[in-house]
Structure formats: C-alpha cells, structure tokens
GUVEX-184153 format. One record per residue (C-alpha): x, y, z; residue in one letter. Coordinates in steps of 0.02 Angstrom, whole numbers, plus 50000, padded with zeros to 5 digits. Example, Ala and Ser with C-alpha at 12.3 -4.5 7.8 and 13.67 -1.06 7.14 Angstrom:
# residues 2
[rec [50615, 49775, 50390], A]
[rec [50684, 49947, 50357], S]
END
This chain:
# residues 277
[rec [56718, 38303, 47726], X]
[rec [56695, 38482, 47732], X]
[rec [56595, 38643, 47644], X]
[rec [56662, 38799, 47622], X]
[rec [56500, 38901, 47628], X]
[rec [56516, 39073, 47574], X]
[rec [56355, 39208, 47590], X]
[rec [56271, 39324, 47717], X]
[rec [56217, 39322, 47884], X]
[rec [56102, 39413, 47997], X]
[rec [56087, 39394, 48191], X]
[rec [55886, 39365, 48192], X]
[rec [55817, 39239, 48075], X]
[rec [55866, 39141, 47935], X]
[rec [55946, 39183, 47779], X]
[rec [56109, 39174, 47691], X]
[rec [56232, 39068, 47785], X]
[rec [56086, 39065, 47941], X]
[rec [55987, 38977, 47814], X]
[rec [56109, 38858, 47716], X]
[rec [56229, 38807, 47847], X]
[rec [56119, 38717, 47981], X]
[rec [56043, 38618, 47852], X]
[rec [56236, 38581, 47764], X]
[rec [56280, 38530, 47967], X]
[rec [56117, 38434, 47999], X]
[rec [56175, 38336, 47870], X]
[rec [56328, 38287, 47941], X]
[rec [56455, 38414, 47847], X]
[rec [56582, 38529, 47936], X]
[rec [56561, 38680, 47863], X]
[rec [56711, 38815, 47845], X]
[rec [56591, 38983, 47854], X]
[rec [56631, 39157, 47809], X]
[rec [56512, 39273, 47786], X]
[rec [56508, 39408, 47696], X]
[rec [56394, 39527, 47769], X]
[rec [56358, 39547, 47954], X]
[rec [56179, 39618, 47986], X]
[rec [56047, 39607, 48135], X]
[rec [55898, 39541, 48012], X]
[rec [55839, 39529, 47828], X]
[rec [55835, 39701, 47737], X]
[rec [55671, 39630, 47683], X]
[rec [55592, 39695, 47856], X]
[rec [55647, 39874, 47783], X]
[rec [55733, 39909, 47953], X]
[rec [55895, 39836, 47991], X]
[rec [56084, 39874, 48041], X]
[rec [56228, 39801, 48010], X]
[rec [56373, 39813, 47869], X]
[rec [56435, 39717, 47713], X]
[rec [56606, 39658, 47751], X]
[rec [56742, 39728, 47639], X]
[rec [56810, 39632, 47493], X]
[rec [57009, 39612, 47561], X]
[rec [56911, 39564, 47714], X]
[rec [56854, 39413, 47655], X]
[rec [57029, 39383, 47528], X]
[rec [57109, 39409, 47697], X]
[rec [57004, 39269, 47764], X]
[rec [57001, 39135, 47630], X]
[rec [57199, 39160, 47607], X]
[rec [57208, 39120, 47800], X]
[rec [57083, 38960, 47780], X]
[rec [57203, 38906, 47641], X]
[rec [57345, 38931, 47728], X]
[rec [57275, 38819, 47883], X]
[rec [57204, 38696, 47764], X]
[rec [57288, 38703, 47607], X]
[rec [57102, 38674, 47541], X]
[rec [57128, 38473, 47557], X]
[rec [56994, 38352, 47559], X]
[rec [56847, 38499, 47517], X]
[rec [56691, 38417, 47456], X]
[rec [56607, 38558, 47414], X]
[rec [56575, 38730, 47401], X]
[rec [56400, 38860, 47430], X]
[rec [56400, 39045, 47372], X]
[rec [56264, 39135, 47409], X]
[rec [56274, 39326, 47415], X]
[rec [56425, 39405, 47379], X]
[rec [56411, 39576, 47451], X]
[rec [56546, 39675, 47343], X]
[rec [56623, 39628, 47174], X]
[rec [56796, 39616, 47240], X]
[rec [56724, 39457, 47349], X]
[rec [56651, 39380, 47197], X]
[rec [56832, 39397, 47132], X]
[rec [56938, 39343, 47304], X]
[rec [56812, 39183, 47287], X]
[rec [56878, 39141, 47096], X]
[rec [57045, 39138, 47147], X]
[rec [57028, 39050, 47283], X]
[rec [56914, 38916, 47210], X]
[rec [57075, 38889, 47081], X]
[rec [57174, 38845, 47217], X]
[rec [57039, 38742, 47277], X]
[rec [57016, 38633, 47099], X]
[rec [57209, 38597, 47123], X]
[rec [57227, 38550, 47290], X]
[rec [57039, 38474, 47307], X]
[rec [56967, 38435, 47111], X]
[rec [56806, 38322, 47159], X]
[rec [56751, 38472, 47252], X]
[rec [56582, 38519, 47199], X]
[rec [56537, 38711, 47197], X]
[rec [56352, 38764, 47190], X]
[rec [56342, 38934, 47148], X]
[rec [56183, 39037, 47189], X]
[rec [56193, 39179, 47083], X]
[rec [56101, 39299, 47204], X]
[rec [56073, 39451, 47083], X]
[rec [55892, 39500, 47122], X]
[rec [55698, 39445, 47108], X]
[rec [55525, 39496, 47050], X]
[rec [55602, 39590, 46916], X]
[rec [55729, 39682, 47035], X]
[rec [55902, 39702, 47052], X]
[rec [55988, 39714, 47228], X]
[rec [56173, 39699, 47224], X]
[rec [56316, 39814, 47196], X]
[rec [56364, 39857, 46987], X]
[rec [56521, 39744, 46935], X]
[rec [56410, 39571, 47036], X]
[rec [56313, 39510, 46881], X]
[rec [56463, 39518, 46751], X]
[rec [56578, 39425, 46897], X]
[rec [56423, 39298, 46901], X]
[rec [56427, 39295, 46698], X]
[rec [56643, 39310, 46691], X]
[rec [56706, 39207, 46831], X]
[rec [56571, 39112, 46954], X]
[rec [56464, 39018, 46840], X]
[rec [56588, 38937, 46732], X]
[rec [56683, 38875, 46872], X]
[rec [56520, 38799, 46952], X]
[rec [56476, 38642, 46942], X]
[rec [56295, 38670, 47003], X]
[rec [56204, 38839, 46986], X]
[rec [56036, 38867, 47067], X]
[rec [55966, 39053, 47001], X]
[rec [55772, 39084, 47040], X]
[rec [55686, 39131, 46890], X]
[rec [55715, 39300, 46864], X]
[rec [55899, 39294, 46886], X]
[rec [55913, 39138, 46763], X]
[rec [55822, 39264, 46611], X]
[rec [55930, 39395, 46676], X]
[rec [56104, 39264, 46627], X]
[rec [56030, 39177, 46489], X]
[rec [55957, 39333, 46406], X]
[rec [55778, 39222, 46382], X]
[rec [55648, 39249, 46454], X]
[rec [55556, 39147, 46587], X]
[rec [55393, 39136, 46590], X]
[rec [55352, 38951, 46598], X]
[rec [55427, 38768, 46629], X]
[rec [55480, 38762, 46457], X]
[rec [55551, 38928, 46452], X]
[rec [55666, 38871, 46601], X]
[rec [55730, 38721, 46508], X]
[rec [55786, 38829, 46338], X]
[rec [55860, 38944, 46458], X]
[rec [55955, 38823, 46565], X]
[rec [56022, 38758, 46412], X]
[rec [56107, 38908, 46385], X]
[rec [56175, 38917, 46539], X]
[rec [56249, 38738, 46539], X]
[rec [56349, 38789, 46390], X]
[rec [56454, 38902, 46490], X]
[rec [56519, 38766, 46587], X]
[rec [56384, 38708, 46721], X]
[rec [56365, 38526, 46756], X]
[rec [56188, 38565, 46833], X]
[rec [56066, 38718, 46820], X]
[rec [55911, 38700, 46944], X]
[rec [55790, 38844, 46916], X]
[rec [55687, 38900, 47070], X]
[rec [55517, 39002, 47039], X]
[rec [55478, 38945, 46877], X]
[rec [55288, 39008, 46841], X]
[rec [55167, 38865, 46804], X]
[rec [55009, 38920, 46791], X]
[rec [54924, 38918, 47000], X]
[rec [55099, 38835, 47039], X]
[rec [55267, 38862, 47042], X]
[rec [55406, 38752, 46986], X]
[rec [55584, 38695, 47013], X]
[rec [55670, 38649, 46838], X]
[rec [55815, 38534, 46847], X]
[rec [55921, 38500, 46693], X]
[rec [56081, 38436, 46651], X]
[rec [56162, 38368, 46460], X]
[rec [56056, 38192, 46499], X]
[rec [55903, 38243, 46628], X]
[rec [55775, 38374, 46623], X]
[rec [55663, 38346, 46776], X]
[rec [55541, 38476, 46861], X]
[rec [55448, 38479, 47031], X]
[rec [55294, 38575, 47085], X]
[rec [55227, 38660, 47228], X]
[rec [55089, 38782, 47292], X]
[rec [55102, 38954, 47279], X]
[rec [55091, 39034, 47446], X]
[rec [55013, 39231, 47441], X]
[rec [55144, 39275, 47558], X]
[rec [55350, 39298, 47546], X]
[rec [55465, 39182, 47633], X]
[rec [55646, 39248, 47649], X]
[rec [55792, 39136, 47649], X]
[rec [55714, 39002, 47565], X]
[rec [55841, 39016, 47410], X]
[rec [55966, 38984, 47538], X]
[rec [55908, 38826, 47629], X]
[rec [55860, 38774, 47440], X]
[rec [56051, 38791, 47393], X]
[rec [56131, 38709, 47557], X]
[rec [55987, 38563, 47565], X]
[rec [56028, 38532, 47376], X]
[rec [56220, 38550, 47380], X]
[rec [56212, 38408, 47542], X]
[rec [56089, 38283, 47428], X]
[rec [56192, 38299, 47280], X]
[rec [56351, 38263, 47376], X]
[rec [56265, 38104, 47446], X]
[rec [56171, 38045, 47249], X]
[rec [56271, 38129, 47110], X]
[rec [56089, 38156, 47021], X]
[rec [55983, 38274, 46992], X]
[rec [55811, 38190, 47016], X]
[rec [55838, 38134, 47215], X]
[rec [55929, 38300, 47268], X]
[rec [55776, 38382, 47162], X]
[rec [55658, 38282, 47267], X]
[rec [55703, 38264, 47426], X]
[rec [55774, 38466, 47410], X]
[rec [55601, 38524, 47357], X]
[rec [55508, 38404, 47495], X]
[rec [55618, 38505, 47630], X]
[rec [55568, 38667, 47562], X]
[rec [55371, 38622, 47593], X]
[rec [55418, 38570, 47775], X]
[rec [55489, 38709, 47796], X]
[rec [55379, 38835, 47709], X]
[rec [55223, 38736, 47785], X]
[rec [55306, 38756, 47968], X]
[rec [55334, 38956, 47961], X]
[rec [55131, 38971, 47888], X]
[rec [55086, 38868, 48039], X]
[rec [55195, 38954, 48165], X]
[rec [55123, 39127, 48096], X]
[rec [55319, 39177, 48087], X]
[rec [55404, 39300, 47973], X]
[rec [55553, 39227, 47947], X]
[rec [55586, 39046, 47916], X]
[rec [55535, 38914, 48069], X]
[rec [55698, 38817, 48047], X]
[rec [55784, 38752, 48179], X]
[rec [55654, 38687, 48263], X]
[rec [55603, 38593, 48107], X]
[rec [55761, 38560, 48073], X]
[rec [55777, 38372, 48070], X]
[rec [55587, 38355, 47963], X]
[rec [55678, 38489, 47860], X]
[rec [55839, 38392, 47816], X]
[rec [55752, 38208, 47805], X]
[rec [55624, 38252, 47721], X]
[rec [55513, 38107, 47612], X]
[rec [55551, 38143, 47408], X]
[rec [55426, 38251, 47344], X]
[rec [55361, 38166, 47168], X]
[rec [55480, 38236, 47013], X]
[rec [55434, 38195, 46866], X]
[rec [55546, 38190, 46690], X]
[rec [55519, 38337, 46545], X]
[rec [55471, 38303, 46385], X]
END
C-alpha cells in the first residue's frame, strides 16, 4: 500500500525526500512524493541553488493526488520539511480528507524546526507544528532540540526526553521517538508511548551527517507499518542508522553513502533496545 511522503529534495545527495523515500521503496512501499523544495544540494554545504516551492504549489498538487486517488488505501504518511507555513496548512487539510477516505493511515510527522540550538524555517512553521501537525500525527520523531522547543522542557538527558515526550503525547501523539538525546559520551534515541518507554544508544561521531533525520523518519515509518511497536521499529531503525552513518565515515563522503548501502541499510540486524525505568 502506498506513502504519501511529503519534504525536501536536493539534486546531489541525500536528504529530505532523497533520504526517506529510497529507504520507504526499498522496503517495498509505493510512495506518492511531492516535494516541497527543489534545490541542487544541502544548504549545509553553505553554497547551493535552488527554490522552496510555493505553498498553492503544493495545495495545487495534493488536491490533484486526491482527485486521482481519492486518498484510498494510504498506509501512511512522512512530513519532513515543510518549506512555507501555507504547506504545513495545505498538508492539514488534506490529511482530513485522508483520515476519512483512508483512517488506518499512519502519519509520522518530523517536526523539522531546527538543531543545535538553532532555528531554520520560515515564522508561522513551529505554531502550525504546535496547532495543526502534531495532533493529527500518530508518530512524531523531533531531534532533541526541537522536542524542548514543543514541550517547553528542557533536554538535556534520557530522562529529560521521557518527561518531555510525555508532554507531547498529551496533545494527541500515539508515539514520540526523540533523536539526539545527550547521554553522557553517547547519544540516544528515546521511544515512548502511554505503555513503553524504550531507548537506544549509539556513538557519537565528531563529525555532522546530513539527512540522517530523514532516513531515521522513512526507515521508522516502514518498520512500524510492518510491527505496530515501538521497540522493533526502534531497533532495527537505529541499527540502519549505524550502517549507514558507519558507511559515509568509511567512504570519506560528505553526504550520506546510501544507495549503495541501501539494502544493509533497510535490513539491518536490531540494534539492542533496552526498556526505561
């Protein structure tokens, strides 16, 4: 069944859609893409062109998917980064229609706002995050900065993730999974839901990795789809991350070594999760 996968996408490398959808198709989903910017590379690299594709733009494009589809038989849904506030609202409406015409649809929600204490979208994104996105989600996936930035806790540990998650889940989540999480020489991956708080851990690395949000929100989306729980999409989600990460260190590579790693990526082993107190 298909994925409506909504984020960016840049020509060179692999974030955004570039990131989320091979890994959603790897994994045996059709995916129904639109993206919602258009540029030649990460702005990360501090040089790039391209343009953020206007808000009736992508209306214009979802009404025209629902009109060919009538939204039937969705399984799920990916946002990633909006671009303009008026796509943030184009994708509420249209994920209304979607809960009628499709209701076991499952929307992860990636509530790209910013990282390392910085803000990079337009004014009007994080209240249509707060408003209109995250309630209707049924999975949310914010990295650590953007989940203190919702919750209005801070983050600054594993437990500090959980309190804050809780918050989050009373706005109408089924499942917040918190990326980043400081712990100690480590970072972690928080997981919790009304019944399960579980949390992974992996190396730091003393180097960035962009898109790696991304392939975190498609790989989860496609293991939750196929488990319905939060400790084997945790698992086998953060196991494909460390392929992946481990393969762009060893190729020397900027941006992420994915499609040729593509199938380790997706089939990855579980990593070891282990339950909260």
């Amino acid at each position: 069944m298909p994925i409506l996968a909504l984020s960016s996408h840049v020509a060179v490398g692999h974030v955004g859609n570039a990131a989320a959808v091979p890994a959603l198709e790897r994994r045996g989903h059709e995916v129904w893409r639109v993206d919602t910017v258009s540029f030649s590379n990460h702005p990360g690299h501090h040089k790039f062109t391209g343009a953020v594709r206007e808000g009736h733009e992508i209306a214009e494009l979802l009404r025209g998917i629902a009109n060919h589809t009538g939204w039937r038989d969705l399984d799920g849904i990916y946002s990633g980064y909006l671009g303009t506030p008026e796509t943030g609202r184009a994708l509420a409406e249209a994920l209304d229609a979607i809960t009628a015409a499709s209701p076991q649809a499952v929307y992860l929600c990636d509530p790209v706002i910013g990282d390392h204490g910085r803000v990079f979208v337009r004014d009007g994104i994080e209240n249509l995050f707060r408003d209109r996105l995250v309630p209707r989600a049924t999975i949310i996936t914010p990295n650590a900065f953007e989940l203190a930035l919702l919750s209005g806790h801070r983050v600054e540990s594993v437990a500090d993730a959980h309190d804050a998650a809780v918050t989050l889940l009373e706005w109408g989540p089924k499942v917040v999974v918190a990326t980043g999480v400081p712990d100690g020489d480590r970072l972690a991956v928080v997981a919790v839901t009304a019944t399960e708080n579980w949390v992974a851990r992996s190396p730091r690395h003393d180097r960035p990795f962009f898109g790696t949000g991304d392939l975190f929100a498609g790989l989860f989306l496609s293991h939750w789809l196929e488990h319905r729980s939060a400790a084997p999409a945790l698992a086998r989600t953060v196991a494909g991350l460390e392929v992946a990460t481990a393969a762009t260190q060893a190729a020397g590579s900027v941006d992420l070594a994915l499609i040729a790693n593509l199938d380790a990526i997706t089939n990855a082993a579980p990593a070891q999760v282990t339950p909260l107190p």
